[in-house]
Steps between C-alpha positions, in 0.01 A plus 500: 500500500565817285240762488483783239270776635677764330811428721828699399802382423819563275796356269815458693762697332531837626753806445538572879884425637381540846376117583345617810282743350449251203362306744277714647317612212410127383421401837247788479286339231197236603710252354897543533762342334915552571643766221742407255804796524690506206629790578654394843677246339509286155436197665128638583421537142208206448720332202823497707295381855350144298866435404656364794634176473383399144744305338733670223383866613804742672393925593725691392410811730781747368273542189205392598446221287379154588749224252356131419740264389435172314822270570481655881100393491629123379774537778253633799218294435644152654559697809152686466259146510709373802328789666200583380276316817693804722250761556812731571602446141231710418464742764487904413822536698541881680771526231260512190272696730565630822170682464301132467620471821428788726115445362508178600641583882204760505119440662337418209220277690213734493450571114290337312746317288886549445622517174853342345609561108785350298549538092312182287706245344426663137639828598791386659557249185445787237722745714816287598685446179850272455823629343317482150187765635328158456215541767517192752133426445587409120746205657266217543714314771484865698183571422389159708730624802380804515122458533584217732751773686269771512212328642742418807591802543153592545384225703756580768422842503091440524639261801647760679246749453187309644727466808447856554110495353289184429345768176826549265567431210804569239408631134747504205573770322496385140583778220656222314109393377407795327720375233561101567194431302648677168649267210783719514603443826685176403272273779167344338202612627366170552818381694478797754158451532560157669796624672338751677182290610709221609726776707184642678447160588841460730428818664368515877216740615307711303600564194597837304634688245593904442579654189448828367511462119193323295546123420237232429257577782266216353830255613529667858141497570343152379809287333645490837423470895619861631310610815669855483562734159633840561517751182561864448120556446630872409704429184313131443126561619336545223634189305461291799161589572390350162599175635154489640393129488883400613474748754145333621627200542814592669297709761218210543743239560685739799773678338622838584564764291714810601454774300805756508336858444731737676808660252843462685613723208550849619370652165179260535450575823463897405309419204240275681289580794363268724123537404669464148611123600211427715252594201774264251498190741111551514488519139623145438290375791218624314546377166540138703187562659299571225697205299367216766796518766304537876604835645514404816722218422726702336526728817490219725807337383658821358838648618643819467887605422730743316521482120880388501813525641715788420880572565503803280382771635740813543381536847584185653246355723239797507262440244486095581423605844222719392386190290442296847307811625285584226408085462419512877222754421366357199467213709287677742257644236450191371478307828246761627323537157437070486469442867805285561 
């Protein structure tokens, strides 16, 4: 069973191009999770890693650009079915991530939980485009495929992590839903609605999602049955913590919120200090408190994490680094401050 308790963790992608040391620095955190390396190769980029094996889809590496084809998805797909009951159809090979491998032939027994990621159906639909720049998602006969394809994908992987710890879990990053909700995004919002609840449904193991932009929180937290939401709390916070009777209910029924505080941005990180970010994370949980949300609760099944990912930075790994440090010892404060 997951716990919260102010636990840390982090989202997988990470600028570092030494895997080793990659490695090191999630394993360092109360909950780890294997780091996605874009920067070692293209094929650890999240939207490349789903990919593998979906019907109609062909990496074109050169120039970095992942190609969907329609008459090659019609072509593939006979092929696809006929093996869709072999687990190693859907299997992160060491080719779409030699890093998902090296975590997994580590000791990762003795933490609390273990933690896998892959991208959500909607992002990978709203990302992968045909030879029109028609996203796949907007394809109806794909669009049935893929959350069918994705939820594999995940399964296997949850699999494969609880052989290494009974407590893991795989969350899916999901940028795709700040927008999927829009009228402009050319998918109803009704229609993705049900998709998504009947995905969450397929899926193995506790179930979570990541994103770092600001979509319909009132969807995440009550429409549907998420154990785990992870936001950027630091760019999102404040409009998220006015969700406070969704955010109730999430937290009463056992779900887990982790809130991302820490900048990985190297400007942010010089512009905010860590009492800054401990006083902003405490300033939500306040207004929560006083707005009928149990503090204690809220701590209790509370994690902690970097704001985002960031691959930007002009020096390289340094100031995500720094991030893991600096959410280590807010961690601390707050552990010693609420007794956990």
């Amino acid at each position: 069973m997951l716990k919260g308790d102010l636990a840390t963790t982090a989202m997988g992608i990470m600028p570092h191009t030494d895997i080793e040391q990659a490695l090191d620095l999630a394993l360092s955190l109360d909950i780890p999770f294997w780091p996605q390396l874009p920067k070692v190769s293209y094929y650890e980029d999240m939207y490349v890693q789903i990919t593998e094996h979906f019907p109609g889809i062909s990496i074109d590496e050169q120039n970095q650009r992942v190609n969907f084809s329609l008459p090659a998805f019609y072509n593939e797909l006979e092929n696809y079915l006929l093996l869709t009951e072999d687990e190693n159809n859907f299997t992160l090979t060491e080719k779409y991530s030699v890093v998902y491998r090296r975590f997994l032939a580590r000791d990762l027994k003795s933490y609390q939980a273990i933690r896998g990621q892959a991208i959500g159906p909607v992002s990978m639909g709203l990302k992968i485009t045909d030879e029109e720049r028609k996203p796949i998602i907007y394809h109806p006969e794909v669009r049935e495929l893929l959350f069918d394809f994705v939820a594999r994908k995940v399964n296997v992987q949850y699999r494969e992590l609880t052989a290494k710890n009974p407590n893991a879990f795989v969350w899916l990053d999901e940028p795709g839903l700040e927008i999927i909700f829009g009228s402009f995004s050319g998918y109803t919002s009704e229609r993705a609605r049900e998709d998504y609840a009947r995905f969450l449904t397929m899926l193995e193991g506790p179930k979570g999602v990541h994103l770092c932009g600001n979509p319909d929180w009132a969807f995440l937290l009550r429409e549907i049955e998420l154990d785990i939401l992870s936001l950027d709390a630091l760019g999102c916070g404040r409009i998220f913590s006015r969700y406070t009777g969704e955010i109730k209910a999430f937290l009463e029924r056992g779900g887990i919120i982790a809130w991302g505080i820490i900048p990985t941005l190297t400007a942010e990180q010089e512009q905010y200090a860590l009492p800054y970010l401990l006083g902003k994370l405490e300033e939500y949980w306040d207004y929560l408190a006083q707005h009928g949300v149990d503090r204690e609760l809220l701590v209790k099944q509370a994690w902690l994490a970097p704001a985002r990912c960031c691959l930007i930075n002009a020096d390289g790994d340094a100031t995500v680094t720094r991030a893991f440090r600096l959410l280590k010892e807010l961690a601390k404060k707050l552990k010693e401050k609420y007794t956990v």
